[in-house]
The first five atom37 places (N, CA, C, CB, O) and aatype in JSON, in Angstrom:
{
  "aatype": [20, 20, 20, 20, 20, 20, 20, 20, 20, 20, 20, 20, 20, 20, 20, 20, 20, 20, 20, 20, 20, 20, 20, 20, 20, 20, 20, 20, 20, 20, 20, 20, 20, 20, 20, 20, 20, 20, 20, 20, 20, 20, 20, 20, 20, 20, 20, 20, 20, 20, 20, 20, 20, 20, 20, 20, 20, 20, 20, 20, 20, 20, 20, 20, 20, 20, 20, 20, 20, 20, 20, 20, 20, 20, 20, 20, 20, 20, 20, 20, 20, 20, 20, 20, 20, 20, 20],
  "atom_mask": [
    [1, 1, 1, 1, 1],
    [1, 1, 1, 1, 1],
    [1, 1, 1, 1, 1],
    [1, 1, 1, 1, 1],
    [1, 1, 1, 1, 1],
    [1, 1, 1, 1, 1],
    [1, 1, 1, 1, 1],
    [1, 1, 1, 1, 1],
    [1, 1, 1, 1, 1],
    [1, 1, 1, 1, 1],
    [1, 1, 1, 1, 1],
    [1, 1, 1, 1, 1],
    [1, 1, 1, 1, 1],
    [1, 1, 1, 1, 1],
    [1, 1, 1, 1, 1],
    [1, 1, 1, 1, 1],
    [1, 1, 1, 1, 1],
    [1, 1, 1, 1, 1],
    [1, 1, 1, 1, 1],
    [1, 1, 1, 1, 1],
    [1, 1, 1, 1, 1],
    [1, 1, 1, 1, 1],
    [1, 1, 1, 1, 1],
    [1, 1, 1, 1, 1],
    [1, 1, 1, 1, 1],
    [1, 1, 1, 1, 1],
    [1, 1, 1, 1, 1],
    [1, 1, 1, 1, 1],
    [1, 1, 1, 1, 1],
    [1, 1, 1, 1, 1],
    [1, 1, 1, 1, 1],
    [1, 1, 1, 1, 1],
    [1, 1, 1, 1, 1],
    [1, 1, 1, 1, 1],
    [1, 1, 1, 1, 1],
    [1, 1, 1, 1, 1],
    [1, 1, 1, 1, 1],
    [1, 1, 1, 1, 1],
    [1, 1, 1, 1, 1],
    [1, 1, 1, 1, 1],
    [1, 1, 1, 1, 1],
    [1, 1, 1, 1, 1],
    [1, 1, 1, 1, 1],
    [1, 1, 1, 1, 1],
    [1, 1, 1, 1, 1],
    [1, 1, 1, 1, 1],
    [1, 1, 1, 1, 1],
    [1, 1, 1, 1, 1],
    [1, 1, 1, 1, 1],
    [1, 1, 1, 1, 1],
    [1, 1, 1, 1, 1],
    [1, 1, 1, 1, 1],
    [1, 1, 1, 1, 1],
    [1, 1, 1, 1, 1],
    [1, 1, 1, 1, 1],
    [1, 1, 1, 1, 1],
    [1, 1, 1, 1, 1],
    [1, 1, 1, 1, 1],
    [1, 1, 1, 1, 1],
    [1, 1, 1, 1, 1],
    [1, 1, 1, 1, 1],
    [1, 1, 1, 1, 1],
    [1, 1, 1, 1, 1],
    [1, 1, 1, 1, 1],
    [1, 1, 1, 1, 1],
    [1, 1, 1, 1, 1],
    [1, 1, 1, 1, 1],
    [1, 1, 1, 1, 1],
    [1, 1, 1, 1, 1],
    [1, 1, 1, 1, 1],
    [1, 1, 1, 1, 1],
    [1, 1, 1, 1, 1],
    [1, 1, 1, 1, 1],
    [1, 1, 1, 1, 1],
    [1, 1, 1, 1, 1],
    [1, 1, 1, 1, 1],
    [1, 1, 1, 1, 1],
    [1, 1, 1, 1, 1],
    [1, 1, 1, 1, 1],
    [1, 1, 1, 1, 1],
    [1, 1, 1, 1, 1],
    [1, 1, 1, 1, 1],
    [1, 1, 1, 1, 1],
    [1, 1, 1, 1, 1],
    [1, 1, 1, 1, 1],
    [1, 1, 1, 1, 1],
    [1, 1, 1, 1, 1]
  ],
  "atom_positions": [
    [[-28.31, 46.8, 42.65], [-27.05, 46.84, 41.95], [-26.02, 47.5, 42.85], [-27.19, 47.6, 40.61], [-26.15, 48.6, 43.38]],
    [[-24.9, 46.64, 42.95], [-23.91, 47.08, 43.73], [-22.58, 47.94, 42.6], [-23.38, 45.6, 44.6], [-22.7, 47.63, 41.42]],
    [[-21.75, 48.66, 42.83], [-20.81, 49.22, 42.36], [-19.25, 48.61, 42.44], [-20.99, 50.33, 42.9], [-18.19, 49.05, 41.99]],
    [[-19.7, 47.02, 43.48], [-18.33, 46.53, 43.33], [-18.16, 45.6, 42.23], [-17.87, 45.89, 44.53], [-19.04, 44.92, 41.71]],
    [[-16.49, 45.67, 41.82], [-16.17, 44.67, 40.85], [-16.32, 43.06, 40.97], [-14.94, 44.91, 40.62], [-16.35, 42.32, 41.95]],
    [[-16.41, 42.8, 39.44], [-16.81, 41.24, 40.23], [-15.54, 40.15, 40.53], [-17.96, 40.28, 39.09], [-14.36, 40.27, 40.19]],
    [[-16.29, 38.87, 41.41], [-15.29, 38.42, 42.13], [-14.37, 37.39, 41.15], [-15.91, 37.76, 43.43], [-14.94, 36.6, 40.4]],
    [[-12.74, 37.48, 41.22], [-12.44, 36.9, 40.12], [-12.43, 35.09, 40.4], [-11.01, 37.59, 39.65], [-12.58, 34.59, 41.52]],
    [[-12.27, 34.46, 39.35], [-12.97, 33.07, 38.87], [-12.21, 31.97, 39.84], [-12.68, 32.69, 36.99], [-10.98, 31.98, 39.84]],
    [[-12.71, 31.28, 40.45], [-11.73, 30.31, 41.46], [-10.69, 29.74, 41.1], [-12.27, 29.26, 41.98], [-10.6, 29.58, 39.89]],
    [[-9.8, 29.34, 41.75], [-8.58, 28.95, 40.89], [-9.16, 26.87, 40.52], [-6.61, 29.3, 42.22], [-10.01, 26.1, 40.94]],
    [[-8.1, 26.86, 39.58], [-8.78, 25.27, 38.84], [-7.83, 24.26, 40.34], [-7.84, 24.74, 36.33], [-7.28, 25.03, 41.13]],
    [[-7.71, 23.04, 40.61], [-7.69, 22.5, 41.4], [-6.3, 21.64, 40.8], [-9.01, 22.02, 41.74], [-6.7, 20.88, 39.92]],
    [[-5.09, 21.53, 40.96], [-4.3, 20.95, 39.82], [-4.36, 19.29, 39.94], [-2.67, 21.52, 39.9], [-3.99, 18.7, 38.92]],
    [[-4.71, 18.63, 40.84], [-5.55, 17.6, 40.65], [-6.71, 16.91, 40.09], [-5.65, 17.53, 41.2], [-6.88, 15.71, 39.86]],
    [[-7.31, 17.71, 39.96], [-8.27, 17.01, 38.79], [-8.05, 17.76, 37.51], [-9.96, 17.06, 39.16], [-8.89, 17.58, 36.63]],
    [[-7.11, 18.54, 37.29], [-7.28, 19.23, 35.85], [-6.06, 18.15, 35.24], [-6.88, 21.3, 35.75], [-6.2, 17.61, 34.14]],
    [[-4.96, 17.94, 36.05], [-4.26, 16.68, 35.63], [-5.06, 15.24, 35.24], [-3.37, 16.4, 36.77], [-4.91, 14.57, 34.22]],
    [[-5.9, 14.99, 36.3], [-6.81, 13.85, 36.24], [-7.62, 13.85, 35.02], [-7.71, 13.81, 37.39], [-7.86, 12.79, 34.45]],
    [[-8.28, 15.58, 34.34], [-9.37, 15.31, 33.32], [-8.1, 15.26, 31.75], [-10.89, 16.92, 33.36], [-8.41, 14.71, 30.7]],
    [[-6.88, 15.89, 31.95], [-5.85, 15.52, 31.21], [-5.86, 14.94, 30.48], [-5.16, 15.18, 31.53], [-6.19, 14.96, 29.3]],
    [[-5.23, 13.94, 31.58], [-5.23, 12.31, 31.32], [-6.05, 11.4, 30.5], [-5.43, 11.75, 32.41], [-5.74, 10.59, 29.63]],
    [[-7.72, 11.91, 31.23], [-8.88, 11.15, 30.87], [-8.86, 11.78, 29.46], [-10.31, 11.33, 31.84], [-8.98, 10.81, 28.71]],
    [[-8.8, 12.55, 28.93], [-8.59, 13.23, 28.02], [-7.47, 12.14, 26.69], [-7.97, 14.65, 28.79], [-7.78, 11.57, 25.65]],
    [[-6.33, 12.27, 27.35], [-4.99, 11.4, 26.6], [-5.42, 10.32, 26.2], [-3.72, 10.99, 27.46], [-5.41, 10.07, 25.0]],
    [[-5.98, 9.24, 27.32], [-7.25, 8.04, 27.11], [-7.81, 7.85, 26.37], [-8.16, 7.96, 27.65], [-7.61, 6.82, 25.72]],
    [[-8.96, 8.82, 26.0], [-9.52, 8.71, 25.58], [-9.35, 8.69, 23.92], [-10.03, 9.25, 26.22], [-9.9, 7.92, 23.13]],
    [[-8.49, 9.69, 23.67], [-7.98, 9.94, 22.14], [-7.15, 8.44, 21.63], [-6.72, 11.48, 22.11], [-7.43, 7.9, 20.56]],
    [[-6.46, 8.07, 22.24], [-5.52, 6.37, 22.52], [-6.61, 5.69, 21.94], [-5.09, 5.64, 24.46], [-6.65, 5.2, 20.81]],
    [[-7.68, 5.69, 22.98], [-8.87, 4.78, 22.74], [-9.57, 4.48, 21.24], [-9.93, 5.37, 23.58], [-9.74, 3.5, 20.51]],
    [[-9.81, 5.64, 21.24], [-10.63, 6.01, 19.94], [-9.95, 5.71, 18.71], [-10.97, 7.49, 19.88], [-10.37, 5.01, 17.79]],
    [[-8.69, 6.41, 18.82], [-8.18, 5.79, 18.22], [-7.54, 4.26, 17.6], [-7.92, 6.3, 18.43], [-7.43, 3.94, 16.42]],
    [[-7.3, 3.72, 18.44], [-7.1, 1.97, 18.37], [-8.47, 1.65, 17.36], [-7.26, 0.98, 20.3], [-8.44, 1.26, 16.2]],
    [[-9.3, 1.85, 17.97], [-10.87, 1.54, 17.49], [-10.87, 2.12, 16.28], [-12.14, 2.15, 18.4], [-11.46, 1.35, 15.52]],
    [[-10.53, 3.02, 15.74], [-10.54, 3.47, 14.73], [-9.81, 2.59, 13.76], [-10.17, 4.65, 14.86], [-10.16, 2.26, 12.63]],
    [[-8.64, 2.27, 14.46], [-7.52, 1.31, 13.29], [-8.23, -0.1, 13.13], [-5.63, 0.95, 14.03], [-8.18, -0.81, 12.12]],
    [[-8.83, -0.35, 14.23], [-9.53, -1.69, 14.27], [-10.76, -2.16, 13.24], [-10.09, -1.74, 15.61], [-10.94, -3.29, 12.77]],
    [[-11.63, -0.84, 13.0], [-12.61, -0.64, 12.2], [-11.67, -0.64, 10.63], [-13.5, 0.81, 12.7], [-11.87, -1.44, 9.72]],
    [[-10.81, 0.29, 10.62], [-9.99, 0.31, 9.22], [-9.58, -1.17, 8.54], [-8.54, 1.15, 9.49], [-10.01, -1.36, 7.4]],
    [[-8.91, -2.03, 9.05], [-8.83, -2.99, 9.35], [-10.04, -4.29, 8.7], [-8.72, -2.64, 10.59], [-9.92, -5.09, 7.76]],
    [[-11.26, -4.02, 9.76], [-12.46, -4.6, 9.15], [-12.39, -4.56, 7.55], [-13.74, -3.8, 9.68], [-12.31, -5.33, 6.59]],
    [[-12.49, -3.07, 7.91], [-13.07, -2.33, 6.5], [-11.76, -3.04, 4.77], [-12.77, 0.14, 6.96], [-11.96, -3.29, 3.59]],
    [[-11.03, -3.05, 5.33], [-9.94, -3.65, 4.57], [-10.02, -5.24, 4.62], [-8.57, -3.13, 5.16], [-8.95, -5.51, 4.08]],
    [[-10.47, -6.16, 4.85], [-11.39, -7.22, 5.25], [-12.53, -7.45, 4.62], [-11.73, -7.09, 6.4], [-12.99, -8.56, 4.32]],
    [[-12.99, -6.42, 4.42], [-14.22, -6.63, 3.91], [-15.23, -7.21, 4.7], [-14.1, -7.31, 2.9], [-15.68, -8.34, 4.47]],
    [[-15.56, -6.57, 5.49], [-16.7, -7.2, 6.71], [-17.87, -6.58, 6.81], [-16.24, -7.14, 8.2], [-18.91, -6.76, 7.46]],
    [[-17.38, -5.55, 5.79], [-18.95, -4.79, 5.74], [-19.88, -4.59, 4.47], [-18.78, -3.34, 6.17], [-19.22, -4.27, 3.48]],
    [[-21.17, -4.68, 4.25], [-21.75, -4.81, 2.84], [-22.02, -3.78, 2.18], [-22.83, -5.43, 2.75], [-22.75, -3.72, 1.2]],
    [[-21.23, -2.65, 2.86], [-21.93, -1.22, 2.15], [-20.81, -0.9, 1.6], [-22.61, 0.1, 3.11], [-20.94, 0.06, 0.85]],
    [[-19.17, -1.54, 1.7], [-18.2, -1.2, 1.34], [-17.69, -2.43, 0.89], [-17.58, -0.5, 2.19], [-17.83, -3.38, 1.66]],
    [[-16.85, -2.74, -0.72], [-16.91, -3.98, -1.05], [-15.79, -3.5, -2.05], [-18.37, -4.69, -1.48], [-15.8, -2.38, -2.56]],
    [[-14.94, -4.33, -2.26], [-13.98, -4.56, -3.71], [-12.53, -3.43, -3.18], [-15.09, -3.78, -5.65], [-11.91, -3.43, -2.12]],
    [[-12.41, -2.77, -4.13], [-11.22, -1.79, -3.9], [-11.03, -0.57, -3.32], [-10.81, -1.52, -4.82], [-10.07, -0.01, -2.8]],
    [[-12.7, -0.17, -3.63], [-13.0, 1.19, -2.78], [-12.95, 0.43, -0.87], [-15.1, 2.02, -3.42], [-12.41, 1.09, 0.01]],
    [[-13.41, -0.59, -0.65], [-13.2, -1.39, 0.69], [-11.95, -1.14, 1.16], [-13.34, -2.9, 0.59], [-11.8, -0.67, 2.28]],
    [[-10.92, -1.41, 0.36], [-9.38, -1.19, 0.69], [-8.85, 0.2, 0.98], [-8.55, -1.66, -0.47], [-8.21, 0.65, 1.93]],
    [[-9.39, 0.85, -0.34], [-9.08, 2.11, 0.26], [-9.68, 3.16, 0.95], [-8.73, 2.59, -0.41], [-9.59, 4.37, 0.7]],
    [[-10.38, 2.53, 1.97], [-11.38, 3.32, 2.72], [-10.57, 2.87, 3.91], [-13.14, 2.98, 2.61], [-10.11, 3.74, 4.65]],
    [[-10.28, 1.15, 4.27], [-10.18, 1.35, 5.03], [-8.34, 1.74, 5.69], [-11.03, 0.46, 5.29], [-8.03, 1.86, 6.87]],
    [[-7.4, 1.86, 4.46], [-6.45, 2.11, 4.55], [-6.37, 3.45, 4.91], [-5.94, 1.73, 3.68], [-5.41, 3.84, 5.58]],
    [[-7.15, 4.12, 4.58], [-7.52, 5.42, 5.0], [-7.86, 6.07, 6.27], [-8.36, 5.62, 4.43], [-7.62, 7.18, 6.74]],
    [[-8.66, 4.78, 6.77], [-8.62, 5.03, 8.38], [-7.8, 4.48, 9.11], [-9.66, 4.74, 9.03], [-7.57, 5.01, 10.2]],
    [[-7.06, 3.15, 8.72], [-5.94, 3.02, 9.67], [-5.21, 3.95, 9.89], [-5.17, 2.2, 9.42], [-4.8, 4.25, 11.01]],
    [[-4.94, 4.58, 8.75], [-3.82, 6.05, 8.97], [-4.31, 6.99, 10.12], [-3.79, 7.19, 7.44], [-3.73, 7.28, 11.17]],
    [[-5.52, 7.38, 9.64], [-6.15, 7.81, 10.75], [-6.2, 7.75, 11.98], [-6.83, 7.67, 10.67], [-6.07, 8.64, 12.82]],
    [[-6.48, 6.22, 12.12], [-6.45, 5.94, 13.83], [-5.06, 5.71, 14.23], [-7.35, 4.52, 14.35], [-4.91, 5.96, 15.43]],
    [[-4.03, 5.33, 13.67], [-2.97, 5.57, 14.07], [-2.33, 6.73, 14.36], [-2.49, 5.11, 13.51], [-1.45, 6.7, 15.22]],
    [[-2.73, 8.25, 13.53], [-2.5, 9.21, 13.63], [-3.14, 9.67, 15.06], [-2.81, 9.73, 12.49], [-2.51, 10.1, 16.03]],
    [[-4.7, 9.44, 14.92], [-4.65, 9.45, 16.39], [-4.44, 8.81, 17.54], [-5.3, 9.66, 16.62], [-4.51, 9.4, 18.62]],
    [[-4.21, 7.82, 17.46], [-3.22, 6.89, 18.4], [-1.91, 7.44, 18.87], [-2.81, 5.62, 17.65], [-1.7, 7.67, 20.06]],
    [[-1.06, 7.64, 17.94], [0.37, 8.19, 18.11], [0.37, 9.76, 18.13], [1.33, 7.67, 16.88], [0.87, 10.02, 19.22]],
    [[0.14, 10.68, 17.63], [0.6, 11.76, 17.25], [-0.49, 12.79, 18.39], [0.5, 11.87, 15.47], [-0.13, 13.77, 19.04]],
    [[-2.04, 12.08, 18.31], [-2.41, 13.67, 18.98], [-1.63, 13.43, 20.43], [-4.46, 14.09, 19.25], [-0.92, 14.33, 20.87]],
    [[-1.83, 11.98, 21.26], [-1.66, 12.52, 22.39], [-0.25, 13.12, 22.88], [-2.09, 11.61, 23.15], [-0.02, 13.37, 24.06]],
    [[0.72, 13.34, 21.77], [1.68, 13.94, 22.12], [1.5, 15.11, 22.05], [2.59, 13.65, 21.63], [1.81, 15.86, 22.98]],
    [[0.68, 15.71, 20.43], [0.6, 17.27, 20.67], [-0.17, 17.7, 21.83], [-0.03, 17.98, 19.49], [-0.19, 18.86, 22.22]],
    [[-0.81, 16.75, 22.38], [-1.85, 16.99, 23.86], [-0.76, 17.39, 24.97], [-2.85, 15.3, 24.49], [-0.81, 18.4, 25.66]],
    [[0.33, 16.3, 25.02], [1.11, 16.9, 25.95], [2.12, 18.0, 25.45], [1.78, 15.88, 26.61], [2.33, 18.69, 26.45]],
    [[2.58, 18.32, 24.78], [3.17, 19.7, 24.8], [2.09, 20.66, 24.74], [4.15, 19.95, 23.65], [2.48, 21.79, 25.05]],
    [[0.76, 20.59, 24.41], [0.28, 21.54, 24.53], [0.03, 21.92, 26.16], [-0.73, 21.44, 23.69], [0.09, 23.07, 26.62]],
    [[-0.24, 20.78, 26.89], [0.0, 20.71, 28.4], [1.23, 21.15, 28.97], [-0.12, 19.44, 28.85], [1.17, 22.0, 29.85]],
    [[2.15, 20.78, 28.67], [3.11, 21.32, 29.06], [3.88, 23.02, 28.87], [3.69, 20.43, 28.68], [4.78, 23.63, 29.44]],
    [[3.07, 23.25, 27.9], [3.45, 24.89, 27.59], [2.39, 25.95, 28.01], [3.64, 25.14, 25.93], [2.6, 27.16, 27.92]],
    [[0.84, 25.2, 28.64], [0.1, 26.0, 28.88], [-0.27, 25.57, 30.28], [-0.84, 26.14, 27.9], [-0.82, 24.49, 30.47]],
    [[0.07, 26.51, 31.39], [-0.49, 25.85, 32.53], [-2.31, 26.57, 32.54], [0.66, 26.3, 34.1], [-2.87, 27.53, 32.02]],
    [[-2.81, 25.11, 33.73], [-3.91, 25.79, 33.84], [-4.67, 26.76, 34.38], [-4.27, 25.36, 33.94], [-4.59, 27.01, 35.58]],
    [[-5.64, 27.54, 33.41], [-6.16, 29.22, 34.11], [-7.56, 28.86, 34.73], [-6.46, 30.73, 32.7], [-8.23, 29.73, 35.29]]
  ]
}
């Protein structure tokens, strides 16, 4: 056991923390679409476990959804990026 302090944490690289960002922004976009796409189905009626009116409003429920995450997170993603640099 040594008595020196320990060494502090490397700094992050601002190239790939932009890069995992991004992949990040992507990915939520992504998921989202897919999400509205499934809602959609589901409002369609394409599936046998969901049928009649509860069908509709299940899947109206997730379009909102995936649109919400479609549109809205990856913006709060970027102001949250933009007000917090990386540590």
């Amino acid at each position: 056991m040594t008595d020196l302090p320990p060494a502090p944490p490397p700094k992050p690289n601002p190239d790939s923390v932009a890069r995992q960002r991004h992949f990040a922004i992507g990915l939520f976009r992504l998921s989202g679409a897919l999400i509205v796409m499934f809602g959609f189905l589901a409002i369609m009626q394409r599936f046998a476990w969901v049928q009649g009116d509860k069908a509709k409003a299940f899947g109206a429920i997730m379009v909102v959804t995936g649109l919400f995450q479609f549109i809205a997170v990856p913006r709060i993603l970027l102001a949250l990026f933009r007000t917090r640099p990386p540590q």
